[in-house]
Each structure stands twice: as structure tokens, then as C-alpha cells.
C-alpha positions in Angstrom: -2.1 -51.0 16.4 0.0 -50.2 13.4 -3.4 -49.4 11.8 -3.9 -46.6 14.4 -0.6 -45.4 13.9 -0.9 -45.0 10.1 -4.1 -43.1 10.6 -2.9 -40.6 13.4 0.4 -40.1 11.1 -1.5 -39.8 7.8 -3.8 -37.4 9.6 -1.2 -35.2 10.9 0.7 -35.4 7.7 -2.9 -33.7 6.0 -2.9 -30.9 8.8 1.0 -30.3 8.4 0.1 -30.0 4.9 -2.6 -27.7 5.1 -1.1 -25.5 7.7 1.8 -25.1 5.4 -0.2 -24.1 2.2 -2.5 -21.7 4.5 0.3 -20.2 5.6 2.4 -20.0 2.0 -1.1 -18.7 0.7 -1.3 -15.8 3.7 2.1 -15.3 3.5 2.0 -14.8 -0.8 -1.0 -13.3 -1.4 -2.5 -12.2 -4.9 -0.9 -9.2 -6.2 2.1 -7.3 -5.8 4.8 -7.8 -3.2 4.7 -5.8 -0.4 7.2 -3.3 -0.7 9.9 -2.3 2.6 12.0 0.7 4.0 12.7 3.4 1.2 10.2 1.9 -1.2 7.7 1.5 1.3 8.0 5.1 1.9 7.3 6.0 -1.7 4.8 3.5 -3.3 2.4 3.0 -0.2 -0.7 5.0 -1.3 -1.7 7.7 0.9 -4.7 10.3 0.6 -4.0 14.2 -0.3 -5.9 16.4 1.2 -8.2 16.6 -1.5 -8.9 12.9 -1.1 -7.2 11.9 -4.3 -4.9 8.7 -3.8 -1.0 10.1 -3.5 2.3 8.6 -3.3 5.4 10.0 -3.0 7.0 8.3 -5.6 5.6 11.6 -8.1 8.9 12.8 -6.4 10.8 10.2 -7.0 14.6 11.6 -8.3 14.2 14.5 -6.1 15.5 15.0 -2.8 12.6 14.4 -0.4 12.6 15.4 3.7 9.3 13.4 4.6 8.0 14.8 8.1 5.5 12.1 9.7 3.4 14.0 12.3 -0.3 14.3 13.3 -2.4 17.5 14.8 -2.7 15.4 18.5 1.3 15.7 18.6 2.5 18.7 20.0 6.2 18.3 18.9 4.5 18.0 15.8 2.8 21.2 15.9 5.7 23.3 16.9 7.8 22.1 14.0 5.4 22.7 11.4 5.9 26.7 10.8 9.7 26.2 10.9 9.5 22.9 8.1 6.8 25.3 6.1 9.5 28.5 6.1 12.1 26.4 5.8 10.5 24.5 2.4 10.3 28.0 0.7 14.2 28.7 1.2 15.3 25.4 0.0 12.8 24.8 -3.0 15.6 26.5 -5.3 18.1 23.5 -4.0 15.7 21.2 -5.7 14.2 19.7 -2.4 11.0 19.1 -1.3 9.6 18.8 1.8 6.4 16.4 2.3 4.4 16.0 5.5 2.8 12.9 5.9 0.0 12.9 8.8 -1.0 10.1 11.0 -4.3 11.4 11.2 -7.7 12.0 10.1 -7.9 13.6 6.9 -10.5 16.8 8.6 -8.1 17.8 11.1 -5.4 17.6 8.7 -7.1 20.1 6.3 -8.0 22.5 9.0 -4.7 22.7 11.0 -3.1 23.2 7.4 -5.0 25.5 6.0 -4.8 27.6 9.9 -1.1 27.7 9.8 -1.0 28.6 6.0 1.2 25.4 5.1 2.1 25.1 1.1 4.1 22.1 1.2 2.6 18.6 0.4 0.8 16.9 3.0 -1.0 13.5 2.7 -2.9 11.5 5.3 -2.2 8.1 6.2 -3.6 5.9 9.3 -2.1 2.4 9.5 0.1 2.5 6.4 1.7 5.0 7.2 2.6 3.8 10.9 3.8 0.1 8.9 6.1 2.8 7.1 7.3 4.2 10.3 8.2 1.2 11.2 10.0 0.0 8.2 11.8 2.9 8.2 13.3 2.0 11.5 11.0 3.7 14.1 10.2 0.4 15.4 8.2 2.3 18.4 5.8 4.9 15.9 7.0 7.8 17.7 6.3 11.2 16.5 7.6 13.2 15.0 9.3 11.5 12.9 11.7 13.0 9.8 13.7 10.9 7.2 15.4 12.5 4.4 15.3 10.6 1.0 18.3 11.1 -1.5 17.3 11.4 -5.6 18.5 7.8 -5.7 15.8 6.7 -2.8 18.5 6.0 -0.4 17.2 7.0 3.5 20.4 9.3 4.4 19.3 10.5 8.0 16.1 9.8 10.6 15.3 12.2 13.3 12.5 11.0 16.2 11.9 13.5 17.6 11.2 17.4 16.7 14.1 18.4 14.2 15.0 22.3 14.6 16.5 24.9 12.1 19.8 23.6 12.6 19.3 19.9 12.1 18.1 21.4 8.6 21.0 22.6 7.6 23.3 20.3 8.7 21.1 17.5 6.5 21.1 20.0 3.7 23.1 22.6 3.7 22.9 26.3 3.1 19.7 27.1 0.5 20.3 28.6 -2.4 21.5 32.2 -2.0 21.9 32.0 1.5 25.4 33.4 3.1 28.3 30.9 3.3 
């Protein structure tokens, strides 16, 4: 009887054991550590239009409003001539505005290129609803906008479409512009 004992513990000591280095080996795979929130946001490799790799860490130091959005999205439609007139005033403040799409790169490049849009925009399917997330839109909802100070520090979220005068409450007037 003991026997039997010793051979059902030892066996379930070897599966402990080799459910815990699966899962350590899962959990800490080969490479680098994924990254979370802010630095999520700007080392996770998305796709330019062009279909170059992109991150938004080539910004890094700059004030960034990052609009996540997608051509399906109506919300997301409607905001996108305001963001795109609203980039041009502020670029003398030093900001830049970057869309990020959850979306196929071809409908991307066509609904850019119909509304005229000059600000960045990168494509990004899954990663860039993990970055969503991390960013505290646990439910993906779009549109979603998050404002990233020079020092990578997430200073406001918006679900939902922003509007002229969210804008300028998260950054004040543009250059030039009438106190």
C-alpha cells in the first residue's frame, strides 16, 4: 500500500513539476518583456501605410494625441476632419497627432487619402486592441483618444468621439490663436 502511495505522490510531484516549468516557460518566453500602458503604446510595432514597420516611439519626447479608430466606426469617421484641421493649428505647439487604425491596411489608405488626412496613421489589428486595453479601455471601444506627455506619462483618455472643445481643454489654445 505505501508502495502505491509513493508512486501516485511521486507521479503527481513530476506533473506539478512540469505544469509549473510549462507554465514559467509560457509565461517567460525568449526575448524581450512584453511592454504595458504608456510603453505599450509606443514600442508595439505597427504598419504605416506604406507597409514599413512603425512605432510611435520616433515621437517619443513630443507631446503625442494618439486617436485609435477604424473606417467601420462611424464616430470614428466623423472625428477625423476635425483631428486632421485641428493637427495643422497645433503643430507650432510642438504636438503631434497620430491615428492609429484597427483595421485593414487597404481601407486605411483609401479613406485617408479620400479625406486628404496629413497626419500619421499606422494600422494595427490585435496589437493594437492589447494596447487599448492596456491603456485602460478594458472593453476596445472606439474611438478611442489618449494624450501622451513628452515624458510618456498618459494625461487624459476619451472613449468616445472627442470634439473641438475637448481639444482645447487637453491642450490649450494653438499657437497664435486669440487668448
Amino acid at each position: 500500500m505505501s508502495r502505491k502511495f509513493t508512486l501516485i505522490g511521486g507521479g503527481l510531484i513530476v506533473l506539478a513539476a512540469l505544469a509549473a516549468g510549462l507554465y514559467f516557460g509560457y509565461s517567460m518566453r525568449v526575448g524581450e518583456p512584453k511592454p504595458t500602458g504608456p510603453t505599450a503604446l509606443l514600442h508595439t510595432s505597427f504598419t504605416d501605410l506604406t507597409g514599413s514597420p512603425a512605432k510611435l516611439a520616433q515621437w517619443q519626447g513630443k507631446r503625442l494625441l494618439v486617436n485609435f479608430w477604424a473606417t467601420w466606426c462611424a464616430p470614428c469617421r466623423e472625428e477625423m476632419p476635425l483631428l486632421n484641421r485641428m493637427r495643422s493649428q497645433y503643430a507650432a505647439n510642438g504636438i503631434e497627432f497620430v491615428g492609429i487604425a484597427v483595421d485593414s491596411p487597404e481601407p486605411v489608405r483609401k479613406f485617408v487619402q479620400q479625406l486628404g488626412i496629413d497626419y500619421p496613421i499606422v494600422t494595427g489589428g490585435a496589437e493594437a486592441l492589447e494596447v487599448i486595453r492596456l491603456l485602460g479601455n478594458k472593453a476596445g471601444g472606439l474611438p478611442y483618444t489618449v494624450l501622451v506627455e513628452p515624458d510618456g506619462r498618459i494625461s487624459r483618455t476619451l472613449l468616445g468621439q472627442i470634439h473641438e472643445q475637448d481639444l482645447l481643454e487637453w491642450l490649450g489654445p494653438p499657437h497664435g490663436a486669440a487668448s
